[in-house]
C-alpha positions as CSV (number, residue, x, y, z in Angstrom):
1,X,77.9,230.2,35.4
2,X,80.3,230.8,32.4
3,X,80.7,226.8,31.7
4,X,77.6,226.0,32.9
5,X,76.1,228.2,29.7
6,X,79.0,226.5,27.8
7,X,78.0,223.1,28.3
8,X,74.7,224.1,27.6
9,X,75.4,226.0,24.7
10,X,77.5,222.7,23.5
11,X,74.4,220.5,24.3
12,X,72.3,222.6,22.1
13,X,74.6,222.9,19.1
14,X,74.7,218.7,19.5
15,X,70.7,218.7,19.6
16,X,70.3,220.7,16.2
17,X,73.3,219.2,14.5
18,X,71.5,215.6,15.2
19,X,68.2,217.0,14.3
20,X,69.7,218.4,10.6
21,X,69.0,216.4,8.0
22,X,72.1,217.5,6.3
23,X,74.2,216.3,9.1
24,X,72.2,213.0,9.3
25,X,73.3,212.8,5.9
26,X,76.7,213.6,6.2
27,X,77.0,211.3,9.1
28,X,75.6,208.3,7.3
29,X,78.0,209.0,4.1
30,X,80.8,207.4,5.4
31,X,80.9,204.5,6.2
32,X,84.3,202.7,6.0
33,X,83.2,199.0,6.1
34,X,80.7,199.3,3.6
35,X,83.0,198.7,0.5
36,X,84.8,196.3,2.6
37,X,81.0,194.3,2.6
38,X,80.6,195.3,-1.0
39,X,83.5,193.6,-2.1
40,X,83.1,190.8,0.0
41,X,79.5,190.0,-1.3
42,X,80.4,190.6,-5.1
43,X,83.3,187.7,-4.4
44,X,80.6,185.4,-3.1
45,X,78.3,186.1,-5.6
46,X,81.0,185.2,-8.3
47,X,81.7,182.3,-6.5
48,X,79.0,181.0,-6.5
49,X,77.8,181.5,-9.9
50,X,81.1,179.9,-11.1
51,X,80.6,176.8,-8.8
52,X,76.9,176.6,-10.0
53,X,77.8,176.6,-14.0
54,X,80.9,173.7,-13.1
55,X,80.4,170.9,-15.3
56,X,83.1,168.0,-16.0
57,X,81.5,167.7,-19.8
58,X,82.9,169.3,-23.1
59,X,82.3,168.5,-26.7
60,X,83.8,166.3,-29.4
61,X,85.5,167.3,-32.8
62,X,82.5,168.9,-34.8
63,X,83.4,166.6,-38.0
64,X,82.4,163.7,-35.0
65,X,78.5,164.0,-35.3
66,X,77.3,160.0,-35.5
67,X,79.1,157.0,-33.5
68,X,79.3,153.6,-34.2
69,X,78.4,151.3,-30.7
70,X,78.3,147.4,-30.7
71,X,77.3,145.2,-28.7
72,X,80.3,144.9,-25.8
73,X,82.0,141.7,-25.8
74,X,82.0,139.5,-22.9
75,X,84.9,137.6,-21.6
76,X,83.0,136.7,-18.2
77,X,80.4,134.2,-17.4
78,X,77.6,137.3,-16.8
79,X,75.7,136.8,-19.6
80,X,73.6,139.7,-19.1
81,X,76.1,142.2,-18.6
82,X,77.7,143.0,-22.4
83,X,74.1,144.2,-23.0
84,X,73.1,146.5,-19.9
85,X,76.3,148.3,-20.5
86,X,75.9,148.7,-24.3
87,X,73.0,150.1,-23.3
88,X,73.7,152.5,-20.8
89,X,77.1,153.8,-23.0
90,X,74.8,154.7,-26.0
91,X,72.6,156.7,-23.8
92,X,74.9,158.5,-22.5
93,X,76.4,159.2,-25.8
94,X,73.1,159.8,-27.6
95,X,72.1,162.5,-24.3
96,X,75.1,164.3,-23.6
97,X,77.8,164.0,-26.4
98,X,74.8,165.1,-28.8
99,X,76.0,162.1,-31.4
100,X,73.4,160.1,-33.1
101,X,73.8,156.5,-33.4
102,X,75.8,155.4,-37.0
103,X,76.1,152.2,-38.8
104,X,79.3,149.7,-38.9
105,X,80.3,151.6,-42.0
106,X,79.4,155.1,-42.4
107,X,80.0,156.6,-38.4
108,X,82.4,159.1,-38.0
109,X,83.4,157.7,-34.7
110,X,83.0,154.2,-32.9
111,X,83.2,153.2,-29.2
112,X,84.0,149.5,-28.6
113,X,84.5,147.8,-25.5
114,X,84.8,144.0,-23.8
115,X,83.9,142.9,-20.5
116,X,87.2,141.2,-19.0
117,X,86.7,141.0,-15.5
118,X,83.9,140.5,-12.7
119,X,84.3,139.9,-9.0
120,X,81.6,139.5,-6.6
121,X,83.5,139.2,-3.2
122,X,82.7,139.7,0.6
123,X,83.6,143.4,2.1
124,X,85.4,143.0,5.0
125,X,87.3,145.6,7.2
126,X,89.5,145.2,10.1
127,X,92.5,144.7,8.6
128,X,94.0,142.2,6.3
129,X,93.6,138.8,7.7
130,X,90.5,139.9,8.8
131,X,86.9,137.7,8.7
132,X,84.2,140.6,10.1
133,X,82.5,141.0,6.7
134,X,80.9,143.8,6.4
135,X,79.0,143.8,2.7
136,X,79.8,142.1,-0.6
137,X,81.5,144.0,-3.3
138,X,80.5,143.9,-7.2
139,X,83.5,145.4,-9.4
140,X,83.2,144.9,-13.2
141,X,86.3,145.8,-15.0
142,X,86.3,146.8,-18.9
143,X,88.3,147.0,-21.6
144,X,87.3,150.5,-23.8
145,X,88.2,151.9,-26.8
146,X,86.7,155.8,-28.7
147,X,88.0,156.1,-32.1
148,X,87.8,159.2,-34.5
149,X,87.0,157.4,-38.0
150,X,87.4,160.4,-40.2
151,X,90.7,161.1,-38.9
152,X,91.9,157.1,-38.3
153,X,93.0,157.8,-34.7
154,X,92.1,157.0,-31.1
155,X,90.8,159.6,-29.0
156,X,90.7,157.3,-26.2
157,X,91.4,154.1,-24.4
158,X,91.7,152.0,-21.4
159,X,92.4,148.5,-20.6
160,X,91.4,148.6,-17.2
161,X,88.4,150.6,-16.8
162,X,86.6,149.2,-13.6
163,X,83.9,150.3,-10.6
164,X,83.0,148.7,-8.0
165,X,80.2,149.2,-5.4
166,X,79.4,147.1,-2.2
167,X,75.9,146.1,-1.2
168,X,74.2,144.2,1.6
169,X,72.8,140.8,0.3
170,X,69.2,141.1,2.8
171,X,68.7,144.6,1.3
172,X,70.2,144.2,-2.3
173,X,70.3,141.5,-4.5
174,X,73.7,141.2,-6.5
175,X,72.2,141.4,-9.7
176,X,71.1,145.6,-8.6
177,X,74.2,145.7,-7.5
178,X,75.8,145.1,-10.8
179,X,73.4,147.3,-12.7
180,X,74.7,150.1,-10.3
181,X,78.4,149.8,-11.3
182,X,77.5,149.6,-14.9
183,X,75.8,153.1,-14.2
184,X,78.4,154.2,-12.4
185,X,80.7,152.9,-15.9
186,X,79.1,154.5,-18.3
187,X,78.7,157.8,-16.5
188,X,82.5,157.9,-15.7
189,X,83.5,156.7,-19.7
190,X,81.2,159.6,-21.4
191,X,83.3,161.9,-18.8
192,X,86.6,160.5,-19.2
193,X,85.6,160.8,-23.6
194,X,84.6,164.3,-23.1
195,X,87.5,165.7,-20.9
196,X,89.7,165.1,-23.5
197,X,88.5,168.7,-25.2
C-alpha cells in the first residue's frame, strides 16, 4: 500500500507540475538547439544578401566623366560588323560606366578598337579528325584599346579580345548569330574596363 500511494503521490505531483504555467514556462526556456538554428539562419540570411548585391561592375577615375568612341575599324570582309559593335560598346558605356559621349578632342577618355578576325566554321564533336557536325560557330576576334586622356595613360588593352557562339543554320541565320557575339563583346569589354577599380 505504501508504494502504491507513492506512485500515486508521484503521478499527482507530475499532473500539477505539467498543468503549472510556470513549469510550462520553465520547461520551454531551454531549449539547446535553438541558438544553434539561430545562428544557422542569420548565416543564410547574410549569405544570401551578399550573393544577391554581387555585381562584377565598379566605377572609373572621377576626373573620367565623357569618352571618346569611333567608329571600330574593320580588317575583315563583314562590312556590317565595325558598326553593330560601335554601337553596342557605347551603350554599354553610356548605361553602366555613367560617361557621356565626348568629342575627338575634348573627352577625357577614348575607347578605340578594330575588328581583326572573323570565323564562321562548322561545330563538330567527336574528336579531332572528326566529320559529325554538330552546329556552325561565329567567333569575332577584336583588337581594343581604353585610354585615360587627362592622365595620357592606358587603362586598358587587348589584342585578342574574341567570343564566339555556335548556332544551328535551319533555326539561326549567321548574321543573328554574329549579332549575338558582338553582345556577348561588348558586355564582357564594359566588365573587363570596370574591374580594373
Amino acid at each position: 500500500m505504501s508504494r502504491i500511494k507513492a506512485s500515486t503521490q508521484v503521478h499527482k505531483y507530475r499532473f500539477r507540475n505539467q498543468n503549472n504555467p510556470r513549469s510550462r514556462r520553465n520547461i520551454h526556456r531551454y531549449r539547446p538547439w535553438t541558438s544553434t538554428v539561430r545562428a544557422i539562419a542569420c548565416f543564410c540570411a547574410v549569405s544570401l544578401l551578399s550573393c544577391s548585391h554581387y555585381s562584377t561592375s565598379g566605377r572609373l577615375p572621377e576626373h573620367l566623366r565623357t569618352v571618346y568612341i569611333p567608329t571600330f575599324e574593320n580588317e575583315t570582309a563583314e562590312f556590317y560588323l565595325p558598326q553593330l559593335i560601335t554601337d553596342q560598346v557605347t551603350d554599354r558605356f553610356l548605361s553602366e560606366a555613367n560617361l557621356r559621349l565626348g568629342d575627338a578632342a575634348g573627352a577625357d577618355a577614348a575607347l578605340t578598337g578594330s575588328v581583326v578576325r572573323y570565323f564562321e566554321e562548322a561545330e563538330t564533336f567527336g574528336g579531332a579528325g572528326s566529320t559529325d557536325v554538330s552546329g556552325r560557330r561565329v567567333t569575332v576576334v577584336l583588337r581594343v584599346e581604353f585610354t585615360d586622356r587627362v592622365e595620357g595613360k592606358t587603362l586598358w588593352e587587348s589584342s585578342n579580345f574574341s567570343r564566339w557562339v555556335t548556332y544551328e543554320p535551319d533555326r539561326e541565320s549567321e548574321r543573328e548569330a554574329a549579332e549575338r557575339v558582338v553582345n556577348l563583346l561588348a558586355d564582357d569589354m564594359i566588365s573587363s574596363v570596370l574591374q580594373q577599380w
